[in-house]
C-alpha positions as CSV (number, residue, x, y, z in Angstrom):
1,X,-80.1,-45.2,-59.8
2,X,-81.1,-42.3,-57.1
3,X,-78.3,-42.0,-55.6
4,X,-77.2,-38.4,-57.6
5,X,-80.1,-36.9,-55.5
6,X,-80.1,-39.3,-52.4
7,X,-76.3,-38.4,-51.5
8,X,-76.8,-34.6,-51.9
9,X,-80.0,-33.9,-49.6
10,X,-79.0,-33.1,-45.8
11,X,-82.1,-31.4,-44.5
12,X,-86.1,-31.9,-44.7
13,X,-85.8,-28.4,-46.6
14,X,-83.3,-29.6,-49.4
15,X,-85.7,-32.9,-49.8
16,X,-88.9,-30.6,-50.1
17,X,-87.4,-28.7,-52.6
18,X,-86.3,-31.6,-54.9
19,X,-89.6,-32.5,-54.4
20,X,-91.4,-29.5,-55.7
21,X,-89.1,-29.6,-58.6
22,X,-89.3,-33.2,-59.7
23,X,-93.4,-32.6,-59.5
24,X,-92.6,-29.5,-61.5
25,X,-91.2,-31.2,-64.7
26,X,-93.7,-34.3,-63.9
27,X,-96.7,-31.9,-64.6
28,X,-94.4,-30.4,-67.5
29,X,-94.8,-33.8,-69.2
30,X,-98.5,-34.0,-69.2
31,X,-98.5,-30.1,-70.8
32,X,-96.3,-30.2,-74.5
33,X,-92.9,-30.5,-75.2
34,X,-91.9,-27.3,-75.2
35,X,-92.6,-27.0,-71.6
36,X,-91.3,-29.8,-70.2
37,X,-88.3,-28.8,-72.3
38,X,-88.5,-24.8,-70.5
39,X,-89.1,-26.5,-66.8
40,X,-86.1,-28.4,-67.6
41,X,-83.7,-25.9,-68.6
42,X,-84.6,-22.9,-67.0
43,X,-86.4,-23.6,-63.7
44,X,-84.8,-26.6,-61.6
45,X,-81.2,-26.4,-60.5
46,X,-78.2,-27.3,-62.8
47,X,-77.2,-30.1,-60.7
48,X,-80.7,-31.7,-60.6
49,X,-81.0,-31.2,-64.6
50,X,-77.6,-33.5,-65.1
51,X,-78.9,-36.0,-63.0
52,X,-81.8,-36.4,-64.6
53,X,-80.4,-36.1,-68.1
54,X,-77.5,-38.2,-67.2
55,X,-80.5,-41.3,-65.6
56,X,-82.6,-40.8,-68.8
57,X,-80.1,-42.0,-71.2
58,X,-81.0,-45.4,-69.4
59,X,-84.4,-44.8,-68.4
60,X,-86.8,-43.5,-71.3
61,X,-89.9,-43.8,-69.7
62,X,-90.3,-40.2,-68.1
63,X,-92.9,-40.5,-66.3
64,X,-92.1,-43.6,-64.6
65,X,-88.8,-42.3,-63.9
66,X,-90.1,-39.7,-62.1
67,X,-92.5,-41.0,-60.2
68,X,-90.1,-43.6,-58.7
69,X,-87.9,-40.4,-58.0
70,X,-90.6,-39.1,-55.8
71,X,-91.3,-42.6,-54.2
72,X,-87.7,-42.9,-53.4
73,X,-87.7,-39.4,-52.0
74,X,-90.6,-40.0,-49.6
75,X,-88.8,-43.3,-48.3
76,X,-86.1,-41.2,-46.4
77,X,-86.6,-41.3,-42.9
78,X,-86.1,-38.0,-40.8
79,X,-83.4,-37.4,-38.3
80,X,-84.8,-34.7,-35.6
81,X,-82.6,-32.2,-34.0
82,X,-83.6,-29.2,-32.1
83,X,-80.4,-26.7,-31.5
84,X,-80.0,-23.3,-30.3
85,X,-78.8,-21.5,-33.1
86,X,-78.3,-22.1,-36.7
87,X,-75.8,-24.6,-38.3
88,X,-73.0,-23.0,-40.6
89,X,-72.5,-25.1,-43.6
90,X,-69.6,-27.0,-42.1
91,X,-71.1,-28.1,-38.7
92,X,-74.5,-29.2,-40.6
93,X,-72.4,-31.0,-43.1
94,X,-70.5,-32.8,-39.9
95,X,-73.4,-33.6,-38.2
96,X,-74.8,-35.3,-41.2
97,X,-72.2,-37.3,-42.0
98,X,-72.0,-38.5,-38.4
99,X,-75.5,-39.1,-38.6
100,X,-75.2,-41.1,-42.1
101,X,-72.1,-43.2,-40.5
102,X,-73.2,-44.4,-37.2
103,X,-77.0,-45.2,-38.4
104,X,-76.6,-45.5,-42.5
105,X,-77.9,-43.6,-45.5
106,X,-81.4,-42.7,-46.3
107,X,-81.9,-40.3,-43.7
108,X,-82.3,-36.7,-43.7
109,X,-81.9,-33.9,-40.6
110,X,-84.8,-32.3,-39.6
111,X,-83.3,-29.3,-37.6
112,X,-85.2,-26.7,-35.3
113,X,-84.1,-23.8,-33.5
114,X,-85.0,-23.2,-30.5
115,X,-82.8,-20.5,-28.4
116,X,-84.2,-21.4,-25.1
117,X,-81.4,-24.9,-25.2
118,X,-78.7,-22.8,-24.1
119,X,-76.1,-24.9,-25.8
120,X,-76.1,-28.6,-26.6
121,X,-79.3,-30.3,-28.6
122,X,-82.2,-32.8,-28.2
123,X,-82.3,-36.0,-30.5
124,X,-85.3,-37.5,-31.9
125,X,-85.2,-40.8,-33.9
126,X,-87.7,-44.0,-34.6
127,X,-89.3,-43.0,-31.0
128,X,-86.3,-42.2,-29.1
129,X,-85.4,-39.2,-27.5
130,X,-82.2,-38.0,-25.8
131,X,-81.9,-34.6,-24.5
132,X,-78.1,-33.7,-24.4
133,X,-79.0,-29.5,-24.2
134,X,-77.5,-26.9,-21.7
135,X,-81.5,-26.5,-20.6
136,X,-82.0,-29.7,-19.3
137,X,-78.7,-29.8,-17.1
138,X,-79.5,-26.4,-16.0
139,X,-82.9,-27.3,-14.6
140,X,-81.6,-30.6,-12.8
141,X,-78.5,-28.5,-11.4
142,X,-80.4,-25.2,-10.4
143,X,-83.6,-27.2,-10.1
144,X,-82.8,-28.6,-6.9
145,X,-80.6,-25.5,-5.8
146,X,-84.0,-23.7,-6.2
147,X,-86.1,-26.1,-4.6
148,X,-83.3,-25.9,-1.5
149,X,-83.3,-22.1,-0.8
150,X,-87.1,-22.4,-0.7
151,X,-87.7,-21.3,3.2
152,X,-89.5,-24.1,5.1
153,X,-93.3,-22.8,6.4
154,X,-93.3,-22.7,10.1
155,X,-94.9,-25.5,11.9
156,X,-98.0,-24.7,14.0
157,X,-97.5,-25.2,17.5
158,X,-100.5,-25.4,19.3
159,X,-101.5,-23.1,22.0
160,X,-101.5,-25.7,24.8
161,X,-97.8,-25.9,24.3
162,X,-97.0,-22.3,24.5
C-alpha cells in the first residue's frame, strides 16, 4: 500500500521530510476539517497529496492510515556512505539503485561529506564497514614511504670501544 512513498525516498533527508509532513496532516486531523483540508492542499508536496488521496479511496480510517505510514517509514533501514563531495542527481540516483539491487528495497542512503576522502567512499551497513576512499590508500602507500625516510637514531657506542 506504501509503496507510492517507499519507491520515491533515496536519502535520510527525503524520509525526514515525508515524515514531518505526514505528522503535519496527522495533527491536522485532530484540529477541524478545514485544516486538515488547508495542510492537505497547500502545505505537503503535490506528489505526496495524490498518494495519499489516491490510498484513501481504500482506506477511510485517516488516522490509522497515517500512523501505519509513519510505522512503515521508520522500518527503512539506513545505508551509510561518507563521500568527498556532493552527489549530482544522476550519480545519487545510480548509487541508489545499485544499492536497492544488490541488497533489496527498504533501504535509504545516508550520505556525508567529508572532503578529507580524497576520492572514493567508506560504506557502512548492519555493522560492516569497508573503506574504499583515496585517504585510506594514501595512508598505507605514503604511510610506509613516510615511516622509511625517517632517519635511523645513531646507536651509542660506548667509550671503551672508541
Amino acid at each position: 500500500m506504501f509503496a507510492d512513498f517507499t519507491d520515491k525516498i533515496k536519502t535520510t533527508e527525503d524520509k525526514q521530510l515525508l515524515m514531518d509532513e505526514i505528522n503535519l496532516v496527522l495533527k491536522s486531523l485532530y484540529q477541524n476539517t478545514d485544516m486538515y483540508n488547508n495542510v492537505l492542499q497547500s502545505t505537503i508536496r503535490a506528489w505526496v497529496r495524490a498518494a495519499i488521496t489516491q490510498d484513501l479511496e481504500v482506506t477511510p480510517d485517516k488516522e490509522k492510515y497515517f500512523k501505519s505510514l509513519l510505522t512503515e517509514l521508520a522500518k527503512l533501514e539506513e545505508f551509510d556512505i561518507v563521500i568527498p563531495m556532493d552527489l549530482s542527481q544522476s550519480g545519487l540516483e545510480r548509487i541508489f539503485y545499485w544499492v536497492k539491487d544488490n541488497i533489496g528495497a527498504g533501504i535509504v542512503l545516508d550520505i556525508k561529506i567529508d572532503s578529507k576522502l580524497i576520492g572514493g567512499a567508506i560504506f557502512m551497513y548492519r555493522g560492516k564497514y569497508i573503506d574504499l576512499s583515496m585517504k585510506k590508500k594514501f595512508e598505507e602507500l605514503f604511510g610506509s614511504v613516510y615511516s622509511n625516510l625517517q632517519p635511523k637514531t645513531a646507536q651509542s657506542v660506548p667509550a671503551s670501544n672508541i
